[in-house]
VODO-180279 format. One record per residue: y, z, x of N, C-alpha, C in turn; residue in three letters. Coordinates in pm, whole numbers, plus 50000, padded with zeros to 5 digits. Layout:
residues N
YZXYZXYZXALA;...
***
This chain:
residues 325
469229116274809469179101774795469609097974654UNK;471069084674631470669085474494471169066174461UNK;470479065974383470429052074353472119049974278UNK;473319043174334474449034774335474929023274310UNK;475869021374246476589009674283477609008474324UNK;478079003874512479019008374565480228995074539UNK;481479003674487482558989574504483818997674484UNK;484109000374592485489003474666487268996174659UNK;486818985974596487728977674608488848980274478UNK;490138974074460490788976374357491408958874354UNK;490678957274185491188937474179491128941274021UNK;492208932273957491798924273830490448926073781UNK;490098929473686488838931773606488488919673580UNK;488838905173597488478895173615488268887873713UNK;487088889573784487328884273884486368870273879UNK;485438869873795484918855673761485408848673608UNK;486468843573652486578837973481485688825673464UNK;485228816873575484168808473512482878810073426UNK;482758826773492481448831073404481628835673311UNK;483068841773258483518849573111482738843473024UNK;482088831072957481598826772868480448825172846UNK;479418826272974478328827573013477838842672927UNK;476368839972880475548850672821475568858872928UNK;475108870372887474708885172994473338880473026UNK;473008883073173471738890773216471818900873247UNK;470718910873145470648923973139470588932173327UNK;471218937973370470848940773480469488954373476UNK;468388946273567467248956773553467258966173672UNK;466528977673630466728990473715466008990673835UNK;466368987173937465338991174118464748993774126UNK;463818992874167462598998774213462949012174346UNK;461439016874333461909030074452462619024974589UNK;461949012174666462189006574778463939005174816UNK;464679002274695465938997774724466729009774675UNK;466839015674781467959028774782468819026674894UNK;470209033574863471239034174956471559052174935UNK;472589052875058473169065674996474629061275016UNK;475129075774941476509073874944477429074975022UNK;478239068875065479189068675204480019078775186UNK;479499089275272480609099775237480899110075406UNK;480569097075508480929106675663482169106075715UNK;482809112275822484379106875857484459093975935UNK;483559088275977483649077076013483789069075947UNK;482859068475809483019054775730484419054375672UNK;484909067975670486279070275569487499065375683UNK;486909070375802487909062775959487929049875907UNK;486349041175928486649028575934487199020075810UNK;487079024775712488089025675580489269020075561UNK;490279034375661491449033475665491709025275814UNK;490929017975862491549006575994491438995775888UNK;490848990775805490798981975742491838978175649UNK;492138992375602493408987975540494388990675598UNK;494768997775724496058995875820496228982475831UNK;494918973675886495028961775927494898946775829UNK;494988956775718495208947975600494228935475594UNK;493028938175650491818928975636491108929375514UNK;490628917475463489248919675400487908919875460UNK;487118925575398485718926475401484618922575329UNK;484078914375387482488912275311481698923675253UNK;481768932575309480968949275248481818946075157UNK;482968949275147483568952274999483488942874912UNK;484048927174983484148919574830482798915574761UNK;481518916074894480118911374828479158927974747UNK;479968938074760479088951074687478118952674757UNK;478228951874910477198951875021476478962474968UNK;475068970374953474618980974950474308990875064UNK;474638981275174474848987475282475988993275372UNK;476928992475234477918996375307478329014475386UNK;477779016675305477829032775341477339039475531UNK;475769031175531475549028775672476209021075786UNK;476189009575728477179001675844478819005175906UNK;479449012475805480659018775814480649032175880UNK;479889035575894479619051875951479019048476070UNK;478869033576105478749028776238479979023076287UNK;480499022876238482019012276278481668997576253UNK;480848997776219480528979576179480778977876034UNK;481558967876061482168961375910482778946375929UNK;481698937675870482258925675858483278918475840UNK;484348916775882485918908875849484918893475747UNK;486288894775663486018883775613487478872475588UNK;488058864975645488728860775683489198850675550UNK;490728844275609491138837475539491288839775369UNK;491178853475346491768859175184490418861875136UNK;490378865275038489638867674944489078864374816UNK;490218851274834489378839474692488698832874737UNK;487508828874669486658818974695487308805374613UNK;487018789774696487008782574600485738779274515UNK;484778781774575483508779674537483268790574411UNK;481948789574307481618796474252480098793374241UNK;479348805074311477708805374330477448812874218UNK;476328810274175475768823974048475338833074106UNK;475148840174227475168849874307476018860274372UNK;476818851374340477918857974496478908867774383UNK;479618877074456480498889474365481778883274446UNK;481958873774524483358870274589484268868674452UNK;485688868074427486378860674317486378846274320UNK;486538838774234486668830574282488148822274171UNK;488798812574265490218810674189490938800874295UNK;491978798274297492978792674406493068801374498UNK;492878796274616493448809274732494798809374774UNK;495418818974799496308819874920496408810775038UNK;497948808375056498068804275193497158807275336UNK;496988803175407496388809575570497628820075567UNK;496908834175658498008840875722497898838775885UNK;498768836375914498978832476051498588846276170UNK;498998856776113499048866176197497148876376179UNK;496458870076075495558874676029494768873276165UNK;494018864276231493308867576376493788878376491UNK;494998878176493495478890876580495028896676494UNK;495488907676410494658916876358493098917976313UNK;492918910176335491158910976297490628915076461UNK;491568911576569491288910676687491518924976727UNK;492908930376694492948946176718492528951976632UNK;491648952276527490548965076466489338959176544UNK;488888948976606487658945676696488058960076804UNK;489068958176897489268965276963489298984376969UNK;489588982276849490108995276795488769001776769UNK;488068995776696486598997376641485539000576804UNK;485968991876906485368992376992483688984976966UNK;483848974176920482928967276844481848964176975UNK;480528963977002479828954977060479578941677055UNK;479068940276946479148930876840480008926876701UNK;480958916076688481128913876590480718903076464UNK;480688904776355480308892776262481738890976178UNK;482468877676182483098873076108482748865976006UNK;483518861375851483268853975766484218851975703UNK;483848845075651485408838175550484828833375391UNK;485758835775349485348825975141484908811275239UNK;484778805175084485188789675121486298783975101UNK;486818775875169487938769975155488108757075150UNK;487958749675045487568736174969488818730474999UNK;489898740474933491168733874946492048731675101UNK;491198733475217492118729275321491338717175365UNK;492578710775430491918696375485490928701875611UNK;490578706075704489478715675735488558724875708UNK;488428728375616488348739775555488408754075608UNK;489048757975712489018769375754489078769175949UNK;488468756575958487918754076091488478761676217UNK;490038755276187490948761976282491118773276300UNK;490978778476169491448794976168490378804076253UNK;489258799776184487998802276292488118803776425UNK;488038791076469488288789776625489638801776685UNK;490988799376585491918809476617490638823076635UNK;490628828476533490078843776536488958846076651UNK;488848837576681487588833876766488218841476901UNK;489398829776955490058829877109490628845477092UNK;491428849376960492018862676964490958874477011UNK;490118876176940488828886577043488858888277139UNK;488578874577155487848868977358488848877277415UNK;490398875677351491268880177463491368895877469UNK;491308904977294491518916377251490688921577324UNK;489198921477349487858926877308486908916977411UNK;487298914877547486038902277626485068904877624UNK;484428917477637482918925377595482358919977472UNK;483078918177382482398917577234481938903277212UNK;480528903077215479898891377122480688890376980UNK;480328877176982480698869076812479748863476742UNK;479618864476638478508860376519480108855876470UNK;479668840476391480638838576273479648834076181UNK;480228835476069478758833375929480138822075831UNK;479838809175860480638802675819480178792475708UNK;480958790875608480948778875509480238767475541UNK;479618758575432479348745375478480228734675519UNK;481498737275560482538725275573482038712375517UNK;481578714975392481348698475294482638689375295UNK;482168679475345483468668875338484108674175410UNK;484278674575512485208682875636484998672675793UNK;485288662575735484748654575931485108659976008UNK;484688666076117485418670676276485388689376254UNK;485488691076133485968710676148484498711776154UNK;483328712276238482378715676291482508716376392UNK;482938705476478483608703076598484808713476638UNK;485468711876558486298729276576486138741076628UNK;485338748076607484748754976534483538760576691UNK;482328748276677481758749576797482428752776950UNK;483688744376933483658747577092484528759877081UNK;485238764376998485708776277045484538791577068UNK;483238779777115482498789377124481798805177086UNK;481198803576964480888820576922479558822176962UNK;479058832177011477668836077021476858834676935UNK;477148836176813476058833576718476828824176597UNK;476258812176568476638803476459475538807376344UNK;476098814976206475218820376121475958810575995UNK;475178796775947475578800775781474248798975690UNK;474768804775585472948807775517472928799775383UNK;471828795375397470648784275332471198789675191UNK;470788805075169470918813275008469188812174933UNK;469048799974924467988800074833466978782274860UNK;466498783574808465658771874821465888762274737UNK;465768743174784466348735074722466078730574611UNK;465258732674533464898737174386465908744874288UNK;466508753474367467118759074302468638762074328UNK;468938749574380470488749574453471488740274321UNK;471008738574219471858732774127472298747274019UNK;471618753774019472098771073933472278775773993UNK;471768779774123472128790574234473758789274278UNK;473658774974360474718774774452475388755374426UNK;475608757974296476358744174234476998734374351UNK;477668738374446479208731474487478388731274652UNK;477188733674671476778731374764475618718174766UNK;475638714474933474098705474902472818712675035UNK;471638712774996470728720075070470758704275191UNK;470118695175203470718695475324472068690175417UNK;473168694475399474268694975422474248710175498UNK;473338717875480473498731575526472548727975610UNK;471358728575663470698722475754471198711475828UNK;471468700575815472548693875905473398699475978UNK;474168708275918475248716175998474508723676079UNK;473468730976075472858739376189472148736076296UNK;471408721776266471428710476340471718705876432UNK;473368703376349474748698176469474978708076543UNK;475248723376494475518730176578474518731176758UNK;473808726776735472878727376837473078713176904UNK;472918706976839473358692076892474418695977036UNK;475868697476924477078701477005477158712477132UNK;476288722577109475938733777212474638742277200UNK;473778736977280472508742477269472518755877342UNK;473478761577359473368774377397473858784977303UNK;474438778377200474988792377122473438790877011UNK;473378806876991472208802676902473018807076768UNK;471698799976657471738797376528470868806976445UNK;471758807876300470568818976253471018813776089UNK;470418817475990470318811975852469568823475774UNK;470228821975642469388833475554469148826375460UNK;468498837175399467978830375230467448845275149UNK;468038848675036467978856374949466588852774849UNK;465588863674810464538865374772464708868774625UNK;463868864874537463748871974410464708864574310UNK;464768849474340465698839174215465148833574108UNK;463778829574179462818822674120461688814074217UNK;462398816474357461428807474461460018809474441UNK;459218795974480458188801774524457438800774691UNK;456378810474738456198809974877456238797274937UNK;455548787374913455258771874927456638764574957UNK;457668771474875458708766374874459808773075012UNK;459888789375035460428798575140459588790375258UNK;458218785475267457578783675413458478768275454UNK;458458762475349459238744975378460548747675415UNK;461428759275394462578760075437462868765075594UNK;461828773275611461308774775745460818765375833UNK;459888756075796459758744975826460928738875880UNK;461778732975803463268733475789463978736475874UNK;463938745275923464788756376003464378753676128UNK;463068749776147462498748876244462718735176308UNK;462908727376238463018712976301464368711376355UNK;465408717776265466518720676325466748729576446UNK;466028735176487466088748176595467158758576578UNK;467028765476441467258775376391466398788476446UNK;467508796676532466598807676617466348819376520UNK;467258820776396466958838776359467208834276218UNK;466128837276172465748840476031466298851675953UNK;467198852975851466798868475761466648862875598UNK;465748873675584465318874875460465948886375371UNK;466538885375250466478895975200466398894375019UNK;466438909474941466578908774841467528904174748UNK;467878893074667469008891174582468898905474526UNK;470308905674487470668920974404472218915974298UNK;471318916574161472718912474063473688917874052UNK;475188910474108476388920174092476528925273939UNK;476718910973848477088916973708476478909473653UNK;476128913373520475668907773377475688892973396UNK;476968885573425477068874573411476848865873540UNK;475988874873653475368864673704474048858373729UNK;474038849673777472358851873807471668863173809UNK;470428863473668469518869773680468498868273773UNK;468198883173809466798885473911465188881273870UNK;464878871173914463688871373851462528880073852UNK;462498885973986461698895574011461988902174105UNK;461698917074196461618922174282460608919174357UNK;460848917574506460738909174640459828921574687UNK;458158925574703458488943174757458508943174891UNK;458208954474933458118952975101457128948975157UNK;455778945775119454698940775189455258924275188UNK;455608921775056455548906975068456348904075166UNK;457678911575207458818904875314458188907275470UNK;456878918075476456698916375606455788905475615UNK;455158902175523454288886775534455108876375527UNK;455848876575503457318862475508457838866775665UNK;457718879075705458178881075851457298877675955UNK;456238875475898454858877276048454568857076027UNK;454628854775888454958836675868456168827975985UNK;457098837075975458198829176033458278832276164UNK;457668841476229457358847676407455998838676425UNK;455228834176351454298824276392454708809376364UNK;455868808676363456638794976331457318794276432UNK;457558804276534458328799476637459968807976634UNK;460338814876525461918819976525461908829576644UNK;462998830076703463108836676834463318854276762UNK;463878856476648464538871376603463758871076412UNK;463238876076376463538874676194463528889976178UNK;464648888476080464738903775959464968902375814UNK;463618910675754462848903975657462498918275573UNK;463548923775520463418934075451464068933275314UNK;463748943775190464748941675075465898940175106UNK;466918954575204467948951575222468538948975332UNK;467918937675400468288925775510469468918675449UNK;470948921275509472158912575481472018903375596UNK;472748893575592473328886875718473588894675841UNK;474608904875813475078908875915474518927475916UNK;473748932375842473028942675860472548944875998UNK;472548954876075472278956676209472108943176337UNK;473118936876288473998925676345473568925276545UNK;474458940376563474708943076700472688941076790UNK;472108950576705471228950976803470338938276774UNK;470128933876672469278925076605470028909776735UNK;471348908776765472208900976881471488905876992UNK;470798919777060470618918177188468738918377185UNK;468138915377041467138912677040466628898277104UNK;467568892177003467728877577015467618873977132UNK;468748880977220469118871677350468038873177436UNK;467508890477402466108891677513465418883277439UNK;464908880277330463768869377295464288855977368UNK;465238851177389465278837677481465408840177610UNK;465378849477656465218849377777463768853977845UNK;463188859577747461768862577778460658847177730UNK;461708839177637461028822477643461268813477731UNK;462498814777806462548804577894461968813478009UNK;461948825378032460768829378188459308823978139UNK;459198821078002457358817477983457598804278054UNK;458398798477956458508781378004458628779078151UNK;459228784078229460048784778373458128788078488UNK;458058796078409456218798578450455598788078481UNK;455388786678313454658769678307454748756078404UNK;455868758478364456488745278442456148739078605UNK;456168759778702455898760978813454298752378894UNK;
***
């Protein structure tokens, strides 16, 4: 077992120039709980080289997933769509951030044949943000969406999408090209969404998850929020709250983990008792799925955590269906 920092990728040694001027936070050393190992099976090195045949990006790679080593030696690996610049800049996030690239047109077919190729059960898509399109992404979405369905009809969809701020209608997009799971995440609590996550608004992200239900009460919804910024409990239960009024089905919790010096410092480590008491809080709140560990990503055991879900609503509407009788 040995404590890492995995980043695979090859970019410019600059990849945040907004923060170049920003003081260092010292990065502090892990605790025992947060270990990875090192990706070193033929699968992860397989799923590797489909990624770059197919000239995709990845969320494992551009976010320094710590899970990448496991999830890849499963064949699961997050696409992350539409390039690899962010327009946004969070004090969290390891994305770059800068002007993006054009859309590539041909980018959903291929995200569609490594689905296939991969032999995916489940997939999770994502994308940067994209401020600068008059949609922000919407279409492309929905594209990558229909390309699956057709590559891959077996394979569920999770998409883990942007807040389309200022975006009228690319929600609408988006929804009906129908994905199984509509995931975008909260990050942190609204206290702390002016350092955390600047270019966002807390509820503008709740609204959207909202609508999503509004528009199709059958695809379900799920939202995260990263631990250890500065929240406090009082504050994680109101977001749940939150979540709840919206009919937000799947909760995850996990540990913030500082990419570099210059980002957001950790205020503290999150341990594991506390995340299963934030887990047994939010299953007595009503969430149909929560995963509530240090290293709980979004899309961390994605596939089965998807056929948890679906048996949890279907084992609620036979209660209700009972009742009713």
């Amino acid at each position: 077992m040995q404590r890492i920092s995995i980043d695979h990728r090859t970019k410019p040694a600059l990849r945040h120039p907004e923060k170049a001027g920003r003081p260092d936070n010292p990065i502090q050393r892990k605790p025992d709980w947060i270990r990875v190992r090192a990706p070193n099976s033929p699968v992860y090195q397989e799923t590797r080289a489909l990624m770059r045949d197919h000239k995709l990006v990845t969320v494992c790679e551009e976010a320094a997933c710590p899970n990448i080593g496991e999830c890849w030696s499963q064949r699961h690996a997050t696409m992350m769509i539409m390039g690899e610049i962010c327009t946004r800049a969070c004090a969290f996030c390891n994305v770059t951030t800068g002007m993006p690239n054009a859309l590539d047109a041909d980018e959903p077919a291929r995200v569609a044949d490594a689905v296939a190729k991969l032999g995916l059960r489940h997939v999770v898509i994502t994308s940067v943000d994209r401020d600068d399109l008059a949609d922000g992404g919407a279409a492309h979405f929905a594209a990558t969406i229909a390309a699956v369905r057709v590559a891959s009809p077996a394979t569920t969809i999770e998409i883990l999408t942007p807040d389309f701020l200022r975006k009228p209608g690319a929600l609408e997009i988006v929804v009906a090209a129908r994905p199984d799971v509509f995931n975008h995440n909260i990050e942190t609590v609204p206290r702390l969404y002016p350092s955390i996550r600047p270019g966002a608004r807390y509820y503008q992200s709740v609204r959207l998850l909202d609508d999503v239900k509004r528009l199709d009460p059958a695809i379900f919804t799920k939202s995260g929020l990263m631990l250890g910024l500065g929240e406090e409990k009082m504050e994680v239960a109101q977001v749940m709250d939150d979540f709840r009024i919206a009919d937000v089905d799947f909760l995850t919790l996990g540990q913030y983990l500082q990419p570099t010096p210059k980002h957001a410092a950790i205020a503290r480590f999150v341990t594991p008792d506390e995340f299963a008491d934030y887990a047994a809080v939010a299953r007595a709140k009503g969430f149909l799925q929560v995963s509530a560990t240090p290293l709980t990503r979004s899309s961390y055991h994605a596939d089965s955590d998807f056929a948890a879900l679906r048996a949890a609503r279907e084992r609620r509407l036979g209660l209700l269906t009972a009742e009713t009788v």
